[in-house]
Jmol script that loads the backbone (N, CA, C; Angstrom):
load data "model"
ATOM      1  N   UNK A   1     278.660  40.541  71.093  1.00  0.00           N
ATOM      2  CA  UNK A   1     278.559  39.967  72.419  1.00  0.00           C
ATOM      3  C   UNK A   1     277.290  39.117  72.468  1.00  0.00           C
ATOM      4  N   UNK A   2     277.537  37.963  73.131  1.00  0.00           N
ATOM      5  CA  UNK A   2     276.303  37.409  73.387  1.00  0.00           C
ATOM      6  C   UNK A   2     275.337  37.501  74.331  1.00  0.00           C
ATOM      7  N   UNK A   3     273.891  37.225  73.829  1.00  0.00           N
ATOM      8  CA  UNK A   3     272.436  37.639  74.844  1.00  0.00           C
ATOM      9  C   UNK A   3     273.213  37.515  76.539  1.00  0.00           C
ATOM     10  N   UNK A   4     273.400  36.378  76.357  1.00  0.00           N
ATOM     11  CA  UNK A   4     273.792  35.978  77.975  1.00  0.00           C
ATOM     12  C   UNK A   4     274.857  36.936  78.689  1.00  0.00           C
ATOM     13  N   UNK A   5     275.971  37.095  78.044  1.00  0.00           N
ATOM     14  CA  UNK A   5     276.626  38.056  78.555  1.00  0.00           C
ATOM     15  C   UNK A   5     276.433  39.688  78.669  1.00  0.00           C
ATOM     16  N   UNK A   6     275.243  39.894  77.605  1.00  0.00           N
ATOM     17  CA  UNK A   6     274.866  41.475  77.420  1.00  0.00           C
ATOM     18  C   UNK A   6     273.811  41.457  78.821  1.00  0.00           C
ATOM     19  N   UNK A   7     273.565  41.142  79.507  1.00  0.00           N
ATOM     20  CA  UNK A   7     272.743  41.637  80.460  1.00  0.00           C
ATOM     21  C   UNK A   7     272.982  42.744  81.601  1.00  0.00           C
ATOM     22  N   UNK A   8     271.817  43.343  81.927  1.00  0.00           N
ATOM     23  CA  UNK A   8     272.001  44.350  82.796  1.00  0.00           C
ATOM     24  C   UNK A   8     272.363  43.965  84.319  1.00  0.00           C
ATOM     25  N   UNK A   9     273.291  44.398  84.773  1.00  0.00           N
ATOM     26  CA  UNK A   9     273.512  44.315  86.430  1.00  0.00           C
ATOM     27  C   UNK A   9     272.443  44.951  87.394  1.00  0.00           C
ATOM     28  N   UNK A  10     272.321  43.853  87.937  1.00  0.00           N
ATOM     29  CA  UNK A  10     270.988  44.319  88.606  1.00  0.00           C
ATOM     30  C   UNK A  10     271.731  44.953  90.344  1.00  0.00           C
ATOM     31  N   UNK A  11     271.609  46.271  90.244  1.00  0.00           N
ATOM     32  CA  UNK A  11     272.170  46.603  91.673  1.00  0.00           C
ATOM     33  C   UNK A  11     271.248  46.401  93.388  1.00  0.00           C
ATOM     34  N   UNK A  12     272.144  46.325  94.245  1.00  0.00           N
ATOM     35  CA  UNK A  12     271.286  45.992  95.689  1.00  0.00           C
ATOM     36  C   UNK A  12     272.021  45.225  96.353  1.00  0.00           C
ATOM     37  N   UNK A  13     271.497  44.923  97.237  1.00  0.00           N
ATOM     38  CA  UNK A  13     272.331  44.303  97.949  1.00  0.00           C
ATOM     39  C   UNK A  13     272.028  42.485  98.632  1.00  0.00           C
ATOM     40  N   UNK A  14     272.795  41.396  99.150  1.00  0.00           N
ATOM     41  CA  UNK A  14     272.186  40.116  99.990  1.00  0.00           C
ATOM     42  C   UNK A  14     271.672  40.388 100.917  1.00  0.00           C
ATOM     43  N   UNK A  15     270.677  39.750 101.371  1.00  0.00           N
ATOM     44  CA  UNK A  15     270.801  40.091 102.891  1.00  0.00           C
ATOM     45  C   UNK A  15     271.707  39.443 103.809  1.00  0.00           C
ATOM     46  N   UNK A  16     271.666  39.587 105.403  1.00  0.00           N
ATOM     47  CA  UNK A  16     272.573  38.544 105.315  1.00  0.00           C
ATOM     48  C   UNK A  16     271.935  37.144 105.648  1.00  0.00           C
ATOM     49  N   UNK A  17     273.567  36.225 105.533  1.00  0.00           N
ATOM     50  CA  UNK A  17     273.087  35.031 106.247  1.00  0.00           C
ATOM     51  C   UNK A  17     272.979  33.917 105.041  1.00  0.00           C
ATOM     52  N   UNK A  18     273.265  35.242 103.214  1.00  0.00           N
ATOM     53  CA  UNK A  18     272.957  34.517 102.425  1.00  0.00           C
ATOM     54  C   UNK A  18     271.620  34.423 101.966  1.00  0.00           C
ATOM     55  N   UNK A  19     270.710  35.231 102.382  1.00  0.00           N
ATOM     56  CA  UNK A  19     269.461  34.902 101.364  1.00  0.00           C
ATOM     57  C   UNK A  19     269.262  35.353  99.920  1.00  0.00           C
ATOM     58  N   UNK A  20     268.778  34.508  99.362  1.00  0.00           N
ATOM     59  CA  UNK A  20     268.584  34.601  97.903  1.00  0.00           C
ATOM     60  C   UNK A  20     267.434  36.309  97.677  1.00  0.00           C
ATOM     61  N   UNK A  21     267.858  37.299  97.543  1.00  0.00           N
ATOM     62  CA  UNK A  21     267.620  38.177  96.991  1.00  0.00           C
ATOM     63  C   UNK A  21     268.039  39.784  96.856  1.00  0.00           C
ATOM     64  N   UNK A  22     267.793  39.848  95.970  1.00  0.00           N
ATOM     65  CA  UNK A  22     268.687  41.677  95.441  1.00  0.00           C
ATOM     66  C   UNK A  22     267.623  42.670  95.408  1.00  0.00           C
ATOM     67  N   UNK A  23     267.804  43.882  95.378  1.00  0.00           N
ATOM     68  CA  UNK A  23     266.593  44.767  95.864  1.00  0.00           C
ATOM     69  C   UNK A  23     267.404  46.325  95.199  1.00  0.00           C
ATOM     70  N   UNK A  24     266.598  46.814  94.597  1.00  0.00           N
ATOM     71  CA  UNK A  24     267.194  47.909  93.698  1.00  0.00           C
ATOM     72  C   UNK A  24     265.508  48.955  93.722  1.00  0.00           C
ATOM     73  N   UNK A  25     266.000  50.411  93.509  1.00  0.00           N
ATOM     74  CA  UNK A  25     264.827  51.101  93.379  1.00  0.00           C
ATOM     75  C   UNK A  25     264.714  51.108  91.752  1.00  0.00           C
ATOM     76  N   UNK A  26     263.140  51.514  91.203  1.00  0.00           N
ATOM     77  CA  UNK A  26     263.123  51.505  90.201  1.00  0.00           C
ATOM     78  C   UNK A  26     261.657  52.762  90.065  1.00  0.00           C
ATOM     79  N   UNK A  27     262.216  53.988  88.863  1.00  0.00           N
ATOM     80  CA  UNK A  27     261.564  54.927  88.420  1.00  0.00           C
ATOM     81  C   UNK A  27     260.648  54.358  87.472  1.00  0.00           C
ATOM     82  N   UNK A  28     259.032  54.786  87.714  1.00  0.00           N
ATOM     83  CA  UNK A  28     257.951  54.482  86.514  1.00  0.00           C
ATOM     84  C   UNK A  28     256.958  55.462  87.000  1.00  0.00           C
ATOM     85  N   UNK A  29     256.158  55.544  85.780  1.00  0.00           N
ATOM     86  CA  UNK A  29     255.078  56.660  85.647  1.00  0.00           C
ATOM     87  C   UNK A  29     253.998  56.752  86.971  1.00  0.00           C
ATOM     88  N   UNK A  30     254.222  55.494  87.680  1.00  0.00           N
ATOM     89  CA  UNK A  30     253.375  55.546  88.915  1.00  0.00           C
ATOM     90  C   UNK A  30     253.773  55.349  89.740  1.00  0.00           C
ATOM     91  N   UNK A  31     255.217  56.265  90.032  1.00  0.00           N
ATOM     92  CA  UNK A  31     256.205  56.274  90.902  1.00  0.00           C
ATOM     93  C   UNK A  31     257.157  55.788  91.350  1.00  0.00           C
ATOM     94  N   UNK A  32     258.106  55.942  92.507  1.00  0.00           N
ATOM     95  CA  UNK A  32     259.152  54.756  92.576  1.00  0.00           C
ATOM     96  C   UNK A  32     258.862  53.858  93.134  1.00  0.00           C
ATOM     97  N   UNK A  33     259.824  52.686  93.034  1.00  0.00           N
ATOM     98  CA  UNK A  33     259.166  51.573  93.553  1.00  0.00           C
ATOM     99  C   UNK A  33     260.362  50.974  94.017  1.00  0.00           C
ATOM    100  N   UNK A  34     260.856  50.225  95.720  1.00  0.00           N
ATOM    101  CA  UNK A  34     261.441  49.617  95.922  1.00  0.00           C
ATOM    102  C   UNK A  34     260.996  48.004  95.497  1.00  0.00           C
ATOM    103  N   UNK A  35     261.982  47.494  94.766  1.00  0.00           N
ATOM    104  CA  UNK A  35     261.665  46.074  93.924  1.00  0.00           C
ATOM    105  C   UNK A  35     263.039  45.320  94.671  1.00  0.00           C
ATOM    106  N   UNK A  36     262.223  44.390  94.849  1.00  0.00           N
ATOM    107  CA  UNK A  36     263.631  43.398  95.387  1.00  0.00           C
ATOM    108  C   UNK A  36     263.002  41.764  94.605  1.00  0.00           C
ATOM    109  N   UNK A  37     264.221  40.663  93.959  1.00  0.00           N
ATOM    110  CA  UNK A  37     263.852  40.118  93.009  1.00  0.00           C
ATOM    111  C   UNK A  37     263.737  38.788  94.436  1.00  0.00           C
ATOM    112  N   UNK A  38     263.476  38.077  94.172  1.00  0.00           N
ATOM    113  CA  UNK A  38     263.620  36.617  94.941  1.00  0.00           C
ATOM    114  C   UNK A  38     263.871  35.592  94.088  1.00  0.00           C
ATOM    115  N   UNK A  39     264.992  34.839  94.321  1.00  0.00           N
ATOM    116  CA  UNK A  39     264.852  33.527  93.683  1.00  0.00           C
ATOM    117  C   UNK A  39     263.707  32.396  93.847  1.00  0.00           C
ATOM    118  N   UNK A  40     263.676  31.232  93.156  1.00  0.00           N
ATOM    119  CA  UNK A  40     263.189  30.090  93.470  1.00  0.00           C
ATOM    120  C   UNK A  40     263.652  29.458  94.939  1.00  0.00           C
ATOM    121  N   UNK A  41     264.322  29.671  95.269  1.00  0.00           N
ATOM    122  CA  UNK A  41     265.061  28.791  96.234  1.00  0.00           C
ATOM    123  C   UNK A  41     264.786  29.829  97.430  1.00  0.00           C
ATOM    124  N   UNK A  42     264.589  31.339  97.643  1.00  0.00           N
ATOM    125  CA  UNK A  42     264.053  32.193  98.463  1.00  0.00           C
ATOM    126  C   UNK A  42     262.591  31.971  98.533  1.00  0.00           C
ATOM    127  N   UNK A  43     261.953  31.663  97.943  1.00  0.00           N
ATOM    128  CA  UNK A  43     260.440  31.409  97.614  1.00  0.00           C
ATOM    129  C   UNK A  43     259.617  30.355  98.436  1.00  0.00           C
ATOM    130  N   UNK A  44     259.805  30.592  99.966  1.00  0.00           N
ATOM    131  CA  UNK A  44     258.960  29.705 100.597  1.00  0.00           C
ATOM    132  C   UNK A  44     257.542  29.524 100.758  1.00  0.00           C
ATOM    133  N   UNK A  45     256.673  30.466 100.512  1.00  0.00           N
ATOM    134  CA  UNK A  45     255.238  30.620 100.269  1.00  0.00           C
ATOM    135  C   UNK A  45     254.401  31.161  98.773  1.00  0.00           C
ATOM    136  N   UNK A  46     253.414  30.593  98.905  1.00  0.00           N
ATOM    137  CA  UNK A  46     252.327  30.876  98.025  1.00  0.00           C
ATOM    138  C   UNK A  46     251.784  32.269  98.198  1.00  0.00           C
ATOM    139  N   UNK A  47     251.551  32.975  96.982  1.00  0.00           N
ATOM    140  CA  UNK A  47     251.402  34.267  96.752  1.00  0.00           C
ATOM    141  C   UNK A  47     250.924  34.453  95.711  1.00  0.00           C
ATOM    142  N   UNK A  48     249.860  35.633  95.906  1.00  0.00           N
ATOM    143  CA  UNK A  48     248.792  36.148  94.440  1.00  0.00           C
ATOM    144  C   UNK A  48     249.588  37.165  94.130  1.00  0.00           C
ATOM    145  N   UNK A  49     249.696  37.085  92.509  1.00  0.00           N
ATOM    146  CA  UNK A  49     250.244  37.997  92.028  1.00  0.00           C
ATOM    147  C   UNK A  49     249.324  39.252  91.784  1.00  0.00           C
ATOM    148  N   UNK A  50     249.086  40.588  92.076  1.00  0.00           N
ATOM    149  CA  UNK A  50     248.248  41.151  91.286  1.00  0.00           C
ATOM    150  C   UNK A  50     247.686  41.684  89.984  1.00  0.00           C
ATOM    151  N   UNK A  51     249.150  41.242  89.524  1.00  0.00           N
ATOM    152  CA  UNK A  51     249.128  41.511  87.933  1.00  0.00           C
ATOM    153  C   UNK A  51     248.157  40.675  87.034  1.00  0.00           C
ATOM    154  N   UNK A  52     248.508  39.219  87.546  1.00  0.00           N
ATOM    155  CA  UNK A  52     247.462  38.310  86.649  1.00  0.00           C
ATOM    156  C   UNK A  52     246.510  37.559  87.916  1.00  0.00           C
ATOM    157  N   UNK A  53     246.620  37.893  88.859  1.00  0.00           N
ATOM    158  CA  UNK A  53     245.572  37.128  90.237  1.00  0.00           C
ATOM    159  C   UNK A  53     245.650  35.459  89.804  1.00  0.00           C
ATOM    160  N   UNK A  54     246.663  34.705  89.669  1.00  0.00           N
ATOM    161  CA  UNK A  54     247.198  33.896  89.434  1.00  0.00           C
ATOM    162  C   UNK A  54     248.060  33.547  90.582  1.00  0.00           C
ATOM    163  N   UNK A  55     248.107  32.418  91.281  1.00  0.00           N
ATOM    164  CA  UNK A  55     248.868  32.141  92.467  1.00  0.00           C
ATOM    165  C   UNK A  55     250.387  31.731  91.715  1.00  0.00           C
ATOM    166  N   UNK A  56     251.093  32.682  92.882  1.00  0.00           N
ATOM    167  CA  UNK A  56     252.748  31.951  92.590  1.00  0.00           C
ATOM    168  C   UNK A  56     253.095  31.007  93.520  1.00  0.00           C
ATOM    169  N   UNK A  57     253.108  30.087  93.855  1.00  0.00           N
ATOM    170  CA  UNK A  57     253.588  29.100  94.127  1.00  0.00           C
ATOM    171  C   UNK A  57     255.121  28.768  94.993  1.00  0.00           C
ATOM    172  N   UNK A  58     254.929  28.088  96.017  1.00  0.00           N
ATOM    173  CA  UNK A  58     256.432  27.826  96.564  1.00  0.00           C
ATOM    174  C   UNK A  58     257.602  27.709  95.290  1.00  0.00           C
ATOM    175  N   UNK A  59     258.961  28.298  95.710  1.00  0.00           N
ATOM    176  CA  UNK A  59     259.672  27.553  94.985  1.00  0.00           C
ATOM    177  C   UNK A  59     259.965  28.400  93.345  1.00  0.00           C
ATOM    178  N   UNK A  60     258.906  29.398  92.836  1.00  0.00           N
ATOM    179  CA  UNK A  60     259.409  30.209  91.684  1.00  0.00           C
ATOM    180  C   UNK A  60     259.457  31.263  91.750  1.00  0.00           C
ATOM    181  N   UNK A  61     260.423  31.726  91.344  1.00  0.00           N
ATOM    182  CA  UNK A  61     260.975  33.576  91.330  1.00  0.00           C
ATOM    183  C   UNK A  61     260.220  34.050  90.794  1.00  0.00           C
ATOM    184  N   UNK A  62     259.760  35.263  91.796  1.00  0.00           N
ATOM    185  CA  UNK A  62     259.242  36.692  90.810  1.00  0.00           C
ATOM    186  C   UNK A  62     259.995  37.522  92.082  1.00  0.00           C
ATOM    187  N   UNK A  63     259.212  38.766  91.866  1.00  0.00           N
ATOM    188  CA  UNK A  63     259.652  40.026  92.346  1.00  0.00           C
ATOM    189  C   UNK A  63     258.796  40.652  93.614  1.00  0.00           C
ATOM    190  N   UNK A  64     259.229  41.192  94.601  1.00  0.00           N
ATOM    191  CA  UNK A  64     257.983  41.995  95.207  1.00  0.00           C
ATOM    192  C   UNK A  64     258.707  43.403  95.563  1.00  0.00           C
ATOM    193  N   UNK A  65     257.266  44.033  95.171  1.00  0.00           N
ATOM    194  CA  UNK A  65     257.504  45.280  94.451  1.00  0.00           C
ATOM    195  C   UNK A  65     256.682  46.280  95.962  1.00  0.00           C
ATOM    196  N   UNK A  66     257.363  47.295  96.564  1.00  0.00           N
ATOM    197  CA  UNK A  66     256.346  48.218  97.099  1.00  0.00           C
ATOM    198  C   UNK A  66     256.784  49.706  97.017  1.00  0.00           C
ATOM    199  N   UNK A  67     255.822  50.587  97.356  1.00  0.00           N
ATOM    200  CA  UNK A  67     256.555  52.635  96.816  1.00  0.00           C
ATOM    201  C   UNK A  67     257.527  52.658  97.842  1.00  0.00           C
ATOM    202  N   UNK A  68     258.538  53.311  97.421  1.00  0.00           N
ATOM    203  CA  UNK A  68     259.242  54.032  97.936  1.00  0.00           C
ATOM    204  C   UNK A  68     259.159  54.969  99.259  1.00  0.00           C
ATOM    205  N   UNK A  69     257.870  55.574  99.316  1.00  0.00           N
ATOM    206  CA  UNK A  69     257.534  56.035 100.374  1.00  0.00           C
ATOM    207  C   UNK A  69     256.601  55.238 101.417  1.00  0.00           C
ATOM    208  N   UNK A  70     256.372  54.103 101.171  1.00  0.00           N
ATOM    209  CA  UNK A  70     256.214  53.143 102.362  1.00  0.00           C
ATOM    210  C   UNK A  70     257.736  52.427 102.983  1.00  0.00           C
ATOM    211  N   UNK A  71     258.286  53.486 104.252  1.00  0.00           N
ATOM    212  CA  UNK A  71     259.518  53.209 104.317  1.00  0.00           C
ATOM    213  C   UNK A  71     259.612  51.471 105.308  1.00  0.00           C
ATOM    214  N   UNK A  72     258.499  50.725 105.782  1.00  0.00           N
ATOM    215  CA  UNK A  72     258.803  49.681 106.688  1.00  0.00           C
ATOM    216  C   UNK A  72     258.337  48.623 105.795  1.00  0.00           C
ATOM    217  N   UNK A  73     257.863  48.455 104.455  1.00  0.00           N
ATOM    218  CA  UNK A  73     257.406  47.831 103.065  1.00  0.00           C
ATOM    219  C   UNK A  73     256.019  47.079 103.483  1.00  0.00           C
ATOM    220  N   UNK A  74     255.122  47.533 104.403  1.00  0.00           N
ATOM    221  CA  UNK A  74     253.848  46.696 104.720  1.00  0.00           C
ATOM    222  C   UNK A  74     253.019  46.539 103.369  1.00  0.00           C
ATOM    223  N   UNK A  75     253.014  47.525 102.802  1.00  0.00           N
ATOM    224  CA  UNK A  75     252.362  47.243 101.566  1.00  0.00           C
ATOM    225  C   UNK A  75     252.817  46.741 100.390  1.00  0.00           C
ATOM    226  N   UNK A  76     253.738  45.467 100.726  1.00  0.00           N
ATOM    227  CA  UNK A  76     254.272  44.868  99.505  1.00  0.00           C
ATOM    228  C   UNK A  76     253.406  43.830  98.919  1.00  0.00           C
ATOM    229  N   UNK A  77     253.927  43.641  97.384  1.00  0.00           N
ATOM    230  CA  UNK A  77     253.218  42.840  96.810  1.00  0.00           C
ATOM    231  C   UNK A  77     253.508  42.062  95.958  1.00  0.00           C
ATOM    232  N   UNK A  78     253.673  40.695  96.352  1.00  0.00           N
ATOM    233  CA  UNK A  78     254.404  39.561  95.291  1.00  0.00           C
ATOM    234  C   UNK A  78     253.960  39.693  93.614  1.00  0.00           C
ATOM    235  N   UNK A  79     254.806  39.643  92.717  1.00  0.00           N
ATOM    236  CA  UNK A  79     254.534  40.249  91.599  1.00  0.00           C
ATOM    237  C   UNK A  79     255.379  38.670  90.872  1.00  0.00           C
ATOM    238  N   UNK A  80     254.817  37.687  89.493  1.00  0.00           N
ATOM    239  CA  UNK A  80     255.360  37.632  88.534  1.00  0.00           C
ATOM    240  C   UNK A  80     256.184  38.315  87.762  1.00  0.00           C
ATOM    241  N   UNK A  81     257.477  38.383  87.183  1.00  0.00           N
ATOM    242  CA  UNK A  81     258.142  39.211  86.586  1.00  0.00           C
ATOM    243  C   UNK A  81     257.704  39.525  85.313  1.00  0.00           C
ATOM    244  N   UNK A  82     257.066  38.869  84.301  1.00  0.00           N
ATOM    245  CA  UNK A  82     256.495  39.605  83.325  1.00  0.00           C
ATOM    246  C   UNK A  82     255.206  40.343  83.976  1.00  0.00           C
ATOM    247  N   UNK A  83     254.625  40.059  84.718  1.00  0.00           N
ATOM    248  CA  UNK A  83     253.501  40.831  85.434  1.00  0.00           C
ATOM    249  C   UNK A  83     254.026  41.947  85.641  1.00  0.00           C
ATOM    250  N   UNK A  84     254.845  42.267  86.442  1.00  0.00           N
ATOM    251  CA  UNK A  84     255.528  43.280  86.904  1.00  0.00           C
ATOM    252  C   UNK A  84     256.165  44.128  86.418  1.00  0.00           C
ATOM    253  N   UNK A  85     256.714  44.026  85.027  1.00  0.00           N
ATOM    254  CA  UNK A  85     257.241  45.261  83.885  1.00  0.00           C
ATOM    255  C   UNK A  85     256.221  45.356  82.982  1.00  0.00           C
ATOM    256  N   UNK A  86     254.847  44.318  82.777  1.00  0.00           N
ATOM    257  CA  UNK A  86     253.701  44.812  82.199  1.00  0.00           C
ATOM    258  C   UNK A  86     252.797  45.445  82.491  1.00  0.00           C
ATOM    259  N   UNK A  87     252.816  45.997  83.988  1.00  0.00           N
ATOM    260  CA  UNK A  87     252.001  46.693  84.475  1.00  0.00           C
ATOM    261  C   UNK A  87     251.514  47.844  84.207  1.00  0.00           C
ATOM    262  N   UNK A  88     252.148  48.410  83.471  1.00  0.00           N
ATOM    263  CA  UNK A  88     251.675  49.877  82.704  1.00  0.00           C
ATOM    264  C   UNK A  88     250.888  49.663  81.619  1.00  0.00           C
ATOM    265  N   UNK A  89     251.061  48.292  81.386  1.00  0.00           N
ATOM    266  CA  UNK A  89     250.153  48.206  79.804  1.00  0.00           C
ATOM    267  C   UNK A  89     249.287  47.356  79.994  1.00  0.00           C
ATOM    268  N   UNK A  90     248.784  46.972  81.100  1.00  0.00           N
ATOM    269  CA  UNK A  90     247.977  46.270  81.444  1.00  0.00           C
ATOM    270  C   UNK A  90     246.670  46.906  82.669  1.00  0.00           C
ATOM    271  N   UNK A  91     245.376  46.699  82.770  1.00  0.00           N
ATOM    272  CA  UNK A  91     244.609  46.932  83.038  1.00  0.00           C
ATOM    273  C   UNK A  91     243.908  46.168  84.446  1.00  0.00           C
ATOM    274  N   UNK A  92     243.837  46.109  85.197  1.00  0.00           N
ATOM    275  CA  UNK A  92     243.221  45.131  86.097  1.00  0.00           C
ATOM    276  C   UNK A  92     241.940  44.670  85.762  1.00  0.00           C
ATOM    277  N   UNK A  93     242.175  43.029  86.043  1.00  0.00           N
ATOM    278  CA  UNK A  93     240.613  42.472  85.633  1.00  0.00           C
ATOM    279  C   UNK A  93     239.782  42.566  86.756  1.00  0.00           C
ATOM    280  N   UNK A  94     238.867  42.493  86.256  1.00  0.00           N
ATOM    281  CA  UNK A  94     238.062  42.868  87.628  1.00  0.00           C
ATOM    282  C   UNK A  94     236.826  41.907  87.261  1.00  0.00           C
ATOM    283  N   UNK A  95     236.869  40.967  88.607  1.00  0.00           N
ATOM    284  CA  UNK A  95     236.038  39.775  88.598  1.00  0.00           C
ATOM    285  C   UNK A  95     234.461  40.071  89.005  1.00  0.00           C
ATOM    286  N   UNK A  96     233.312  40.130  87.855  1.00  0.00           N
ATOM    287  CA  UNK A  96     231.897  40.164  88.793  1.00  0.00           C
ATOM    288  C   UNK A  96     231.492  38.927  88.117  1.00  0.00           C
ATOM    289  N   UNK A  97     230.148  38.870  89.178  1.00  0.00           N
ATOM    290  CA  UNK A  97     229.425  38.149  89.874  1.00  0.00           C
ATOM    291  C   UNK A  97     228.359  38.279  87.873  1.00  0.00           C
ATOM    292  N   UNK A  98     227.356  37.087  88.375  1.00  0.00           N
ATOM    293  CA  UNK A  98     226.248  37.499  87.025  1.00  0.00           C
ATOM    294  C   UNK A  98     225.393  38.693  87.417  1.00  0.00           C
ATOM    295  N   UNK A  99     224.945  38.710  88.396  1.00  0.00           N
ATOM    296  CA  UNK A  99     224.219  39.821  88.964  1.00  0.00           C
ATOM    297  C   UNK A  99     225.122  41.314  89.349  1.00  0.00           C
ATOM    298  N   UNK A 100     226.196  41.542  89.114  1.00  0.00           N
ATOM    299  CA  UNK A 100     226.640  42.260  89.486  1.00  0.00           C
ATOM    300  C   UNK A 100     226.446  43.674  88.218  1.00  0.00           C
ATOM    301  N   UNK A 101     226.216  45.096  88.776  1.00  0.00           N
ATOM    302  CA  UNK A 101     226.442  46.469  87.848  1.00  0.00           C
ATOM    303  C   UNK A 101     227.813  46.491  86.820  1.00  0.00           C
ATOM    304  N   UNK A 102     227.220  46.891  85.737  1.00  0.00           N
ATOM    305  CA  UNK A 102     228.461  46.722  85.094  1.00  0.00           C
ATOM    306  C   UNK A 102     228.861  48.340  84.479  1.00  0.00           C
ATOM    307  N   UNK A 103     229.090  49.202  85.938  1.00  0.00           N
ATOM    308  CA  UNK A 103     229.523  50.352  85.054  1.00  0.00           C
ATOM    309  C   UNK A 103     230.922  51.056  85.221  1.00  0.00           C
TER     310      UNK A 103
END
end "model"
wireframe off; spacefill off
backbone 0.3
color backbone group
């Protein structure tokens, strides 16, 4: 079978009205996480990713990701998609100053 056709079905649901995105829970070591994907074409604002603190931009798909037990999603957070399944293996950078403690 080919790459293109071997892919995983991503479950969830439209909203309505037709908007571009699917929303599925997903199990990881730092809990569950309601993830809903957005297209390019859903993508009306600019957004920091926290994975790489890199702005996403109108117009390109990633994901925003928040726990499971934030049931009204205030604490969501626009995520790059390789950002977002690298997050376990990745570390947050953490920006100082020249003068700043470095411990």
């Amino acid at each position: 079978m080919s790459p293109r056709k071997n892919r995983r079905a991503i479950r969830g649901r439209a909203a309505p009205g037709g908007a571009s995105w699917v929303q599925e829970t997903e199990e990881g070591p730092d809990g569950d996480w309601i993830v809903r994907a957005v297209s390019g074409g859903g993508a009306v604002k600019a957004y920091r990713c926290p994975g790489c603190d890199q702005e996403i931009p109108p117009g390109v798909a990633h994901v925003v990701a928040w726990r499971s037990d934030d049931r009204d999603g205030r604490d969501r957070r626009h995520w790059h998609r390789p950002c977002w399944q690298a997050r376990g293996r990745r570390s947050p950078r953490i920006m100082r100053s020249r003068g700043a403690p470095r411990y």
